[in-house]
MDTraj code that builds the backbone (N, CA, C; nanometers):
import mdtraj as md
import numpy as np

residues = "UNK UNK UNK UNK UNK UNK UNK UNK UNK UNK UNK UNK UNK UNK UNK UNK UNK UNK UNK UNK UNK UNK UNK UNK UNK UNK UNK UNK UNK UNK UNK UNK UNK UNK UNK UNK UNK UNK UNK UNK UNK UNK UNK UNK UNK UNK UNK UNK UNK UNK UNK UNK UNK UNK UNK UNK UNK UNK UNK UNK UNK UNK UNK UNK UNK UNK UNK UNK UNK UNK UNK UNK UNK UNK UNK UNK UNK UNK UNK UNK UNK UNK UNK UNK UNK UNK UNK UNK UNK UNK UNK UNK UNK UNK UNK UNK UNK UNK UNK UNK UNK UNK UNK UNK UNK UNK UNK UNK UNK UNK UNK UNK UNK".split()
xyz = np.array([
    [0.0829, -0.1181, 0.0000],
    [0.0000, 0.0000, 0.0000],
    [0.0869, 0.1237, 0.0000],
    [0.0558, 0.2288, -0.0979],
    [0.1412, 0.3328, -0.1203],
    [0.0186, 0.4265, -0.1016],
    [0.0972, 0.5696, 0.0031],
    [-0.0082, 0.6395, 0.0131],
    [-0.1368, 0.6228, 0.0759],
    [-0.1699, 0.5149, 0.1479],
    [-0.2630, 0.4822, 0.2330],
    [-0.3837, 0.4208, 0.1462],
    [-0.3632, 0.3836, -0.0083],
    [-0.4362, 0.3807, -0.0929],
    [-0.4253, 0.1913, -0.0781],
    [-0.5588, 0.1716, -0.1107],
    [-0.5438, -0.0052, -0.1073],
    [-0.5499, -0.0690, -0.2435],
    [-0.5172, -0.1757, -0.2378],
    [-0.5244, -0.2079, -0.4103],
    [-0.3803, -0.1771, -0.4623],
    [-0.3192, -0.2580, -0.5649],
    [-0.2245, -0.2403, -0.6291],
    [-0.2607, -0.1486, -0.6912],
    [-0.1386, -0.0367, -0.8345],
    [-0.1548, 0.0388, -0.9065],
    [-0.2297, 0.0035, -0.9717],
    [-0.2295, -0.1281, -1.0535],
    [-0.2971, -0.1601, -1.1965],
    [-0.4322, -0.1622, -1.1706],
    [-0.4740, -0.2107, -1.0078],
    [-0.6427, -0.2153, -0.9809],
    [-0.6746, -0.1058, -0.9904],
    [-0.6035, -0.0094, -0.9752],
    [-0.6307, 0.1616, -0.9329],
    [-0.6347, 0.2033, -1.0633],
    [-0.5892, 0.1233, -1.1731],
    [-0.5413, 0.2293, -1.2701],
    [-0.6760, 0.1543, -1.4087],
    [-0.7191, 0.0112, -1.3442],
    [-0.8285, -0.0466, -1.4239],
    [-0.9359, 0.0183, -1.3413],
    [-0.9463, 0.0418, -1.2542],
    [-1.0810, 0.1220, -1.1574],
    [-1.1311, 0.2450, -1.1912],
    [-0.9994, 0.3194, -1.2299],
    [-1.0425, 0.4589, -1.2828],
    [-1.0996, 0.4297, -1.4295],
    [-1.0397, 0.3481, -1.5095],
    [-1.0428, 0.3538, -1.6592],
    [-1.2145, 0.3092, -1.6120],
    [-1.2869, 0.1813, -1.5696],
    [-1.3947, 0.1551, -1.5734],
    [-1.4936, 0.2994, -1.5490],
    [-1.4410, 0.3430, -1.4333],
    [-1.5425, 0.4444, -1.3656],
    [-1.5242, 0.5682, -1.4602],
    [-1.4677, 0.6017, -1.5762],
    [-1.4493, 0.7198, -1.6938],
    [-1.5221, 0.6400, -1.8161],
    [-1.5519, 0.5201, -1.7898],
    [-1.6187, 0.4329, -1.9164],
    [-1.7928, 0.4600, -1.9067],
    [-1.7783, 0.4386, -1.7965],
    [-1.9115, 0.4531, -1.7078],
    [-1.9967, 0.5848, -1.7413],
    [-1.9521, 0.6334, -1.7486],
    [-1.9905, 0.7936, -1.7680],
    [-2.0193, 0.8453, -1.9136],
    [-1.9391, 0.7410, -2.0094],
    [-1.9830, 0.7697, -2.1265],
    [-2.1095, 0.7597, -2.1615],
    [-2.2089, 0.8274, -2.2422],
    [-2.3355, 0.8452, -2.3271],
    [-2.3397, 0.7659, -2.4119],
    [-2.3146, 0.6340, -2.3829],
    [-2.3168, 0.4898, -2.4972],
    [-2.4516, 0.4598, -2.4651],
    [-2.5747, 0.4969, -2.4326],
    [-2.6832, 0.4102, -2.4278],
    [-2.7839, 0.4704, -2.5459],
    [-2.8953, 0.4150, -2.6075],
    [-2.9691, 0.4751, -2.7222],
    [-2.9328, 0.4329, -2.8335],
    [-3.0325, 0.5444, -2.9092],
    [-3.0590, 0.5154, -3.0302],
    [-2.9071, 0.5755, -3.1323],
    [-2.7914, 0.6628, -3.0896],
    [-2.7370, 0.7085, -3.1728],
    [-2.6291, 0.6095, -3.1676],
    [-2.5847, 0.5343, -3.0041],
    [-2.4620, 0.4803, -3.0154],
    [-2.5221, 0.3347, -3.1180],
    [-2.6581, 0.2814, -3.1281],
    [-2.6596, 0.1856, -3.2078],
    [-2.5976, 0.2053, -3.3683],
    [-2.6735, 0.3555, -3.3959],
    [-2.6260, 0.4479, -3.5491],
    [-2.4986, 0.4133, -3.5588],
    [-2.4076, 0.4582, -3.4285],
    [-2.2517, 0.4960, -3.4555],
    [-2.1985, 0.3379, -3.4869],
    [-2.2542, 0.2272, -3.3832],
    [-2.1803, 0.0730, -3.3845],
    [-2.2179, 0.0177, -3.5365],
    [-2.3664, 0.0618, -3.6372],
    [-2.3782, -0.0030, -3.7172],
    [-2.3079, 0.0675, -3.8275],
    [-2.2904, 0.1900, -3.8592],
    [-2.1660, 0.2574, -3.9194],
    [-2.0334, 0.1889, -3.9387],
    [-2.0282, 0.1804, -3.7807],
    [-1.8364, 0.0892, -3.7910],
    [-1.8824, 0.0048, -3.8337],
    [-1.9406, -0.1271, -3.7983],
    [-1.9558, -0.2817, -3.8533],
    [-1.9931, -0.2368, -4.0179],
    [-2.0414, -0.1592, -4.0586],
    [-2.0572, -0.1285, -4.1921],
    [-1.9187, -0.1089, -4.2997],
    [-1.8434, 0.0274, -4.2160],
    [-1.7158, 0.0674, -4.2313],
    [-1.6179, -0.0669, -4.2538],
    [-1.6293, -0.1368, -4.1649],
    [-1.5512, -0.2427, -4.1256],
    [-1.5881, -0.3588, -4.2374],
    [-1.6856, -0.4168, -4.2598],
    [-1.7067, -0.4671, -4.3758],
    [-1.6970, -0.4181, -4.5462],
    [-1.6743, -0.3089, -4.5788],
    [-1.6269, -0.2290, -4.6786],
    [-1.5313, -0.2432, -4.6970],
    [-1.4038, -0.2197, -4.5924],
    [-1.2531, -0.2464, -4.5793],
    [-1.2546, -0.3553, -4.6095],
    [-1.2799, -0.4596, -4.5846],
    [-1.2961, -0.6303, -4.5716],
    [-1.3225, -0.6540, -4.7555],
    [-1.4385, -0.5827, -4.7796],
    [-1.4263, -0.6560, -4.9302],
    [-1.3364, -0.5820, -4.9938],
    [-1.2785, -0.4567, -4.9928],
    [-1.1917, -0.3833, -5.0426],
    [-1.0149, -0.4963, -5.0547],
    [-0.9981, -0.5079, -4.9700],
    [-0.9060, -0.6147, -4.9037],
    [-0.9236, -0.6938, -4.9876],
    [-1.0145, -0.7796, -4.9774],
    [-1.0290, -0.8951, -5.0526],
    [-1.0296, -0.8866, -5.1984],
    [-1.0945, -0.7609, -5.2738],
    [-1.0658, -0.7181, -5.4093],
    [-0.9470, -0.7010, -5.4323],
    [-0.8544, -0.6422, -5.3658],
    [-0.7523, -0.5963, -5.4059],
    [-0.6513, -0.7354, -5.3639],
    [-0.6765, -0.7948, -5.2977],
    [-0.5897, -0.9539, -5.2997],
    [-0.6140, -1.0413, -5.4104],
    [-0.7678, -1.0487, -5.4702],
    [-0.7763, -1.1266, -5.5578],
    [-0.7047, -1.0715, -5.6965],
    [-0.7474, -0.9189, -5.7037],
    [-0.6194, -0.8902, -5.8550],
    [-0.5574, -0.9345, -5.8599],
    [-0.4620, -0.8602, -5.7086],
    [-0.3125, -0.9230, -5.7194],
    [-0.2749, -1.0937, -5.7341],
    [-0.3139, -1.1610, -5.6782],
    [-0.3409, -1.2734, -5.7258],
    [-0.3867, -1.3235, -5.8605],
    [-0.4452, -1.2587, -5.8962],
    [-0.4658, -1.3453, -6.0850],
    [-0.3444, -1.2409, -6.1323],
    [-0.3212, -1.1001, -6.1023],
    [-0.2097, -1.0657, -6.1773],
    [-0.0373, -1.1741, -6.1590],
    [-0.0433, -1.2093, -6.0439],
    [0.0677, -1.2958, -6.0322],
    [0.0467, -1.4159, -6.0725],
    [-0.0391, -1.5155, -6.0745],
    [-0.0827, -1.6330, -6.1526],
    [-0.0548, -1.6735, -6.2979],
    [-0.0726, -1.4647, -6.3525],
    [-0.0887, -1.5164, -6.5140],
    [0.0571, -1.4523, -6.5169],
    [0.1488, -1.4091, -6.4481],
    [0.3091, -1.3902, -6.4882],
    [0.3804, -1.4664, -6.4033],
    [0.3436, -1.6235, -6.3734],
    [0.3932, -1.7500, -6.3765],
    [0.5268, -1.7143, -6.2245],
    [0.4066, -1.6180, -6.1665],
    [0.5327, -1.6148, -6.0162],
    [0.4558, -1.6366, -5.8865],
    [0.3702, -1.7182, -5.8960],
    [0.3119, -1.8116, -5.8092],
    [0.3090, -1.9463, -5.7688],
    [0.3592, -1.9884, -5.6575],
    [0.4288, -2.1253, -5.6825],
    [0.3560, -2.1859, -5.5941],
    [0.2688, -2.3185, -5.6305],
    [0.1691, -2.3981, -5.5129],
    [0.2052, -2.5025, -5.4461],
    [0.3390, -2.4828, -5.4049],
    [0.4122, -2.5745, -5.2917],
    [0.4354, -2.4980, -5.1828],
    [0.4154, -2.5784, -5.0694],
    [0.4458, -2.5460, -4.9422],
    [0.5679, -2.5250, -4.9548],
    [0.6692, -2.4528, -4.8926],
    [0.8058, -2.4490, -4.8250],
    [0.7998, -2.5186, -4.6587],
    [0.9173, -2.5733, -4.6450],
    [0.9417, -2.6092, -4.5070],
    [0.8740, -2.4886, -4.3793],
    [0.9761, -2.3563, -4.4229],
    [0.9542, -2.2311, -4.3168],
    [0.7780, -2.1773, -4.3409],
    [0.6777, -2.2125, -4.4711],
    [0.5531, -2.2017, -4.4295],
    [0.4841, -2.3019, -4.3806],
    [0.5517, -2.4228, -4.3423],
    [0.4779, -2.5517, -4.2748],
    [0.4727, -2.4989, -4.1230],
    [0.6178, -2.4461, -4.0997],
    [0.6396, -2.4524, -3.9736],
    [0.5594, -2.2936, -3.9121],
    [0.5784, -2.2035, -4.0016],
    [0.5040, -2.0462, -3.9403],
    [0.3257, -2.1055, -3.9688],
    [0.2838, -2.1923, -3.9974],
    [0.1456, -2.2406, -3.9686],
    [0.1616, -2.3057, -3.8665],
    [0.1926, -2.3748, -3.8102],
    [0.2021, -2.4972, -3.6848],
    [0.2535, -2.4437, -3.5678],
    [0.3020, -2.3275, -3.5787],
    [0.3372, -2.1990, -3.4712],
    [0.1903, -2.2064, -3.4339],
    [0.0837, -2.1575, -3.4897],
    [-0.0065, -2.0874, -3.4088],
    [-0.1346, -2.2198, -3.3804],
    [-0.0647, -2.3105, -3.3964],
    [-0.1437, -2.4426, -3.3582],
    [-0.2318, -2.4201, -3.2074],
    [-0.0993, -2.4236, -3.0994],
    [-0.1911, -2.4221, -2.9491],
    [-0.1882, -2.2983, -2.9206],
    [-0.2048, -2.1735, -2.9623],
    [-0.2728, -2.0416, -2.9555],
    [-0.4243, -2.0867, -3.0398],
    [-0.4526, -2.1490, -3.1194],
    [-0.5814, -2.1746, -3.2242],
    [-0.6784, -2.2438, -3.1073],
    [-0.5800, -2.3532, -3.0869],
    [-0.6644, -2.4781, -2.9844],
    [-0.7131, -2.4183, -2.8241],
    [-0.5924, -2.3528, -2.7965],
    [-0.6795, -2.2927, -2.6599],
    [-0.7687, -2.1982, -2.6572],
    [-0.7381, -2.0834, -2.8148],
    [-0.9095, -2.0064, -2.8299],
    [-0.9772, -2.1085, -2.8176],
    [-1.0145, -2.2280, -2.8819],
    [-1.1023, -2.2866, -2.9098],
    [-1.1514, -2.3455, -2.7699],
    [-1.0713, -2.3767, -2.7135],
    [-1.0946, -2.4674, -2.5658],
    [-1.1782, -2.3349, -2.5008],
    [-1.1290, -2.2698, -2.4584],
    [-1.1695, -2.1278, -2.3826],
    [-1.3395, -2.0834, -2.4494],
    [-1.3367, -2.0629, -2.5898],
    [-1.4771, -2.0461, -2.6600],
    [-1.6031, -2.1802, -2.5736],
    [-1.5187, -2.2970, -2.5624],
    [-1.6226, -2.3971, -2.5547],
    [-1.6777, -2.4332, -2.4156],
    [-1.5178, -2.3772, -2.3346],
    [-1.5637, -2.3610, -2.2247],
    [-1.6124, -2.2770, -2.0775],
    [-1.6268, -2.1485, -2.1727],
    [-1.6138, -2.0403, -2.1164],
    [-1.4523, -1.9613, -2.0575],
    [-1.4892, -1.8211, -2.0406],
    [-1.3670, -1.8022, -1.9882],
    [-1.3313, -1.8196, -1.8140],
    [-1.4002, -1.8277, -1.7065],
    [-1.3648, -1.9151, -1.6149],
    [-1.3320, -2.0492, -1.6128],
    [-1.3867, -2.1130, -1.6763],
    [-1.3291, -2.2513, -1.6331],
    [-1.2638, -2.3081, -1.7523],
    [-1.2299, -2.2135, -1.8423],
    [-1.1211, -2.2839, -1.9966],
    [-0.9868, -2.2004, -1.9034],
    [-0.9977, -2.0689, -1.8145],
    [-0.8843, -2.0181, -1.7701],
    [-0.8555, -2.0748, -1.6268],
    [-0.8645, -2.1643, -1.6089],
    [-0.8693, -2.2064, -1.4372],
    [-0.7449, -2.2816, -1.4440],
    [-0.6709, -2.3426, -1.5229],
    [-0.5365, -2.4225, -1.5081],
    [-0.4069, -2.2876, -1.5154],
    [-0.4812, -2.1663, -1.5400],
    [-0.3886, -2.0501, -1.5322],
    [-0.3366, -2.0547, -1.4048],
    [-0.4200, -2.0367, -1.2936],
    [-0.4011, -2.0083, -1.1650],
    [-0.3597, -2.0717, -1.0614],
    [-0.2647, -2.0625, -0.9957],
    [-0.2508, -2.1286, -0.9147],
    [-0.3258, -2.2368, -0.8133],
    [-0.3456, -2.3269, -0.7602],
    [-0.4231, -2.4194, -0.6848],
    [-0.4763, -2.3121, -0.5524],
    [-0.6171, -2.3004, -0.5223],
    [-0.6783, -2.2441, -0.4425],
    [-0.6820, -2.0739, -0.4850],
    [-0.6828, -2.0529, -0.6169],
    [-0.7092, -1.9159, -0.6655],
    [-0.8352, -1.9071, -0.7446],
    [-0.9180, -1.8347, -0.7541],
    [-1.0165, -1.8369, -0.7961],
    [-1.0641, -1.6650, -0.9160],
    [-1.1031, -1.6971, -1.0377],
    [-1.0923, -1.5849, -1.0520],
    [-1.2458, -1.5806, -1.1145],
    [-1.3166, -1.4553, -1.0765],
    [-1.4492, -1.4650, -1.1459],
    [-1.4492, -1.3032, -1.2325],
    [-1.5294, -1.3296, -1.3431],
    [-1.5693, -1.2265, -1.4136],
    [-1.7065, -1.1511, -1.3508],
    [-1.6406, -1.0325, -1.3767],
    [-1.7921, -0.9531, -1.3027],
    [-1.8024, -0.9124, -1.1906],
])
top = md.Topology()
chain = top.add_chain()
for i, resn in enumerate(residues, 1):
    res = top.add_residue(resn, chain, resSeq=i)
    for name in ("N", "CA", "C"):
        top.add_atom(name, md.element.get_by_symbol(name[0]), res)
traj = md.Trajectory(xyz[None], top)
């Protein structure tokens, strides 16, 4: 305890951030306007992306500098993110308390909320 204050910094420093969140004017009819805007925005970028990958792709296809073999170093930078994939997945299926409970030490308990 520093300053007579209880709680580590980071609780102090996630406590304030919540209680300035809190206060924001996110409820109604405009913040729905503003969220379906972004998800809109955000899907625009997405096919934009994807247009502009597929050119490039048939432009490299038809000047014969596309090659459809794996390399060793892209076998292995896929199989990197193997058990980062599998524990989203574990965690999705089993919630995040009890997919995160082998995090913690024996007799720690952590709840959301």
């Amino acid at each position: 305890m520093e300053n007579g204050r209880k709680g580590s910094r980071r609780e102090r420093i996630v406590a304030t951030v919540f209680f300035y969140a809190r206060k924001l004017p996110l409820k109604g009819r405009p913040t729905r306007i503003l969220i379906t805007c972004c998800y809109v925005a955000l899907l625009l970028l997405w096919l934009v992306l994807f247009a502009f990958h597929f050119y490039l792709y048939s432009f490299f296809t038809r000047s014969q500098l596309v090659s459809t073999t794996w390399s060793l170093g892209q076998i292995i930078a896929v199989t990197v993110w193997v058990p980062s994939i599998v524990e989203y997945l574990y965690i999705l299926r089993e919630g995040i308390e009890e997919g995160s409970k082998y995090r913690y030490p024996p007799g720690v308990q952590a709840r959301i909320g």
